[in-house]
Each structure stands twice: as C-alpha cells, then as structure tokens.
C-alpha positions in Angstrom: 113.6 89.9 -11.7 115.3 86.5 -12.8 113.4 85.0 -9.8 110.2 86.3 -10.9 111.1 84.8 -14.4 111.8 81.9 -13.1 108.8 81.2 -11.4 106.9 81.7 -14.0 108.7 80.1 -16.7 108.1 77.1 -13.5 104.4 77.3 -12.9 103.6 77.7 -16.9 106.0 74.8 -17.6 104.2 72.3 -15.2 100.7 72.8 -16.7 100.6 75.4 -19.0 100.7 73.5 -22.1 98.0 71.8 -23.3 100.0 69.5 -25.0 101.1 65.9 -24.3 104.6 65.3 -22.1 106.9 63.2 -24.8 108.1 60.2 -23.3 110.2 57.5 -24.3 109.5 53.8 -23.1 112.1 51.1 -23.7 111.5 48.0 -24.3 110.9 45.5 -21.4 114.3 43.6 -20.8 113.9 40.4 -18.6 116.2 40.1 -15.5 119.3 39.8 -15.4 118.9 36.4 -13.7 116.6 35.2 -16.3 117.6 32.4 -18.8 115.6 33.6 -20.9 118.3 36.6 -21.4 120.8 34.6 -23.5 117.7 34.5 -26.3 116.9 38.1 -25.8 117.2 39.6 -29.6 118.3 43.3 -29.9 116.7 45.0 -32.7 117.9 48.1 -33.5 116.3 51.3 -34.3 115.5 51.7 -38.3 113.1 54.8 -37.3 115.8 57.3 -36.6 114.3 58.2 -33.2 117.1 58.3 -30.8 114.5 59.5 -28.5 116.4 62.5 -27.6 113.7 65.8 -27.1 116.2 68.2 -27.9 116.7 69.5 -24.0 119.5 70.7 -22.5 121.8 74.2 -23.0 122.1 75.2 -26.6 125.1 77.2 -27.1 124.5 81.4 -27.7 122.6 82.0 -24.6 118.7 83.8 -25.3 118.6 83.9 -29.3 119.7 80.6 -29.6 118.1 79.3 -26.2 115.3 77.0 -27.5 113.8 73.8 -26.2 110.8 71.6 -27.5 109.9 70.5 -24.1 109.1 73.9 -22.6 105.8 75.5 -22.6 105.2 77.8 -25.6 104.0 80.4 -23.0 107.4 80.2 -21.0 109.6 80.4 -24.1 107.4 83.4 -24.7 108.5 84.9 -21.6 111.8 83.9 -21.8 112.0 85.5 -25.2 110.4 88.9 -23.8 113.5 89.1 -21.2 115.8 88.2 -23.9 114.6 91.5 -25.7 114.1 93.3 -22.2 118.0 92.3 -21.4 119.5 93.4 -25.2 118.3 96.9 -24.4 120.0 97.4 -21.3 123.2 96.1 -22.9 122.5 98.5 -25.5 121.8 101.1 -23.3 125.1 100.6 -22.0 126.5 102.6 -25.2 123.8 105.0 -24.6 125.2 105.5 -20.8 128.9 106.3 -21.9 128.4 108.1 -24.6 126.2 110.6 -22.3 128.0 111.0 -19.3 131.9 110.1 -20.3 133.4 106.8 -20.5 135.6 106.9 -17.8 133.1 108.4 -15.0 130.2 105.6 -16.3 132.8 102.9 -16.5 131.9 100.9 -13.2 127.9 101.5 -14.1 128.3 100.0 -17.6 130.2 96.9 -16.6 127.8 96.7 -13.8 124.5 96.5 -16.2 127.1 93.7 -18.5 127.2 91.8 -15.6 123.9 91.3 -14.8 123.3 90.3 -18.7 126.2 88.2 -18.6 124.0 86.9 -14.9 121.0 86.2 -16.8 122.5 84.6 -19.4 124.0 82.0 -17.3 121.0 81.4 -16.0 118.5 81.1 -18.7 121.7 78.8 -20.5 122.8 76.7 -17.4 119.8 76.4 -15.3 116.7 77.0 -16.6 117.3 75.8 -20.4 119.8 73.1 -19.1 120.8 71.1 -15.5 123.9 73.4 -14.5 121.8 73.6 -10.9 123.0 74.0 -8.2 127.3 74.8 -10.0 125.5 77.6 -11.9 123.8 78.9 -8.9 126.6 79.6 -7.0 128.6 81.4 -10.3 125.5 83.3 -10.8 125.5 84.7 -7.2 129.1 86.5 -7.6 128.7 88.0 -10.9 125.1 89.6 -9.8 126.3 90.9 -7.0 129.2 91.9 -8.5 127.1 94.0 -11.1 125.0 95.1 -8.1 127.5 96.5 -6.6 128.7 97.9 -10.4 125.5 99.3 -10.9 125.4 100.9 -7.2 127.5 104.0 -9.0 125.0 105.0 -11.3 123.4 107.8 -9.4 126.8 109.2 -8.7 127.6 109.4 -12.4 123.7 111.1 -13.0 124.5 113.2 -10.1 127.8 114.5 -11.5 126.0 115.3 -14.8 126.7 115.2 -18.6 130.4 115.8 -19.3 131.3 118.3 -21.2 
C-alpha cells in the first residue's frame, strides 16, 4: 500500500501541479581567480526571503506533515492515508476490546507497527530526505507488524472471549 502511495504521490508531484517550481537564483559571483573579487560588494538580504520553501520533515508525522512544494493532489492523498491509517490504530481498541487483550495482543501491536511503518515513511522519506537510512528502518518494523499481524485469524478463529 505505501508503495502504491508512493507512486502516486511521485507521478502527481512531477507534473501534477499546474503551478510554477519555486526556485532560488543567487547572485552571479565572479571566480575565485578573478581580481575583480576583492571589489565584490555583499548586499545583504532586507526582503526577509531566506529562500527556504519550507521542505523537509516537519515533526508529528501525517497531521502535521505539510510541505509547500508538493502537489496539492499528493498532499491530498497523503492526507486520505493519514485518515485511512488513524482508523486502523483506532481499530486497534476496537480489536482488544472484542476478543481479549491478552489473546489480540501480538495483532494489535502488529497493526501499531505498520502505522508507526508509515509514519516513518511519509516523515523521513517522502516529506523529507531520510532515503535510503529510513528505508532500511522501515523494512524491520513492517515486517515485524507483518509478521504481528499474521495472528489475526488465529485470534478471529478462537472467537469472542467471554
């Protein structure tokens, strides 16, 4: 699912937007072997444009995930698993609650997991440039959960305790 995601958030980041890229030019600086570099004046900046877009990992993972830069119809995705991921960590509640605490205990930290997965993700890699570090965190916890998760039809099959 977080590949499918990803792709998409890909393909509608390099030309779904309509808008223009921002970009940042500096100044031309002569060469370092120039005489004329001796005379260069440095002006500084009275605009308060530090000509940072805003990019990179903001901290809270999907609520707080936001950058300028991406496609509105990406963030719109993004935002959709973000609501798509709260409900299966709310489920989680649901899970235990229904069929014991102790029996569901591997399938509810298996479905944390793969939030806690897709959270690094969205924070580290695709809102931010933890690629290729995140990617190899990423792989243990999801199969971790994977293998979490892997219990659920036990715990169905056993049935509602009582």
């Amino acid at each position: 699912m977080v590949a499918v995601v990803a792709a998409a958030v890909a393909l509608v980041a390099c030309g779904g937007s309509d808008a223009e890229p921002a970009t940042t030019t500096a100044p031309a600086m002569p060469p370092a072997s120039s005489p004329d570099l001796a005379s260069t004046t440095v002006v500084p900046d009275t605009t308060g444009d530090t000509g940072d877009t805003g990019g990179g990992p903001a901290p809270g993972g999907f609520a707080t995930t936001f950058d300028p830069d991406v496609a509105p119809g990406a963030s719109a995705l993004m935002a959709g698993y973000g609501v798509v991921l709260a409900v299966l960590a709310a489920s989680t509640w649901w899970l235990g609650r229904t069929y014991g605490w102790r029996p569901s205990a591997p399938a509810v930290a298996g479905c944390l997991l793969a939030v806690v997965a897709d959270w690094l993700i969205a924070t580290f890699w695709i809102f931010g440039d933890g690629y290729p570090t995140i990617e190899h965190v990423n792989w243990i916890i999801y199969y971790a959960s994977l293998a979490l998760i892997g219990r659920l039809p036990f715990v169905v099959a056993d049935g509602v305790e009582g």
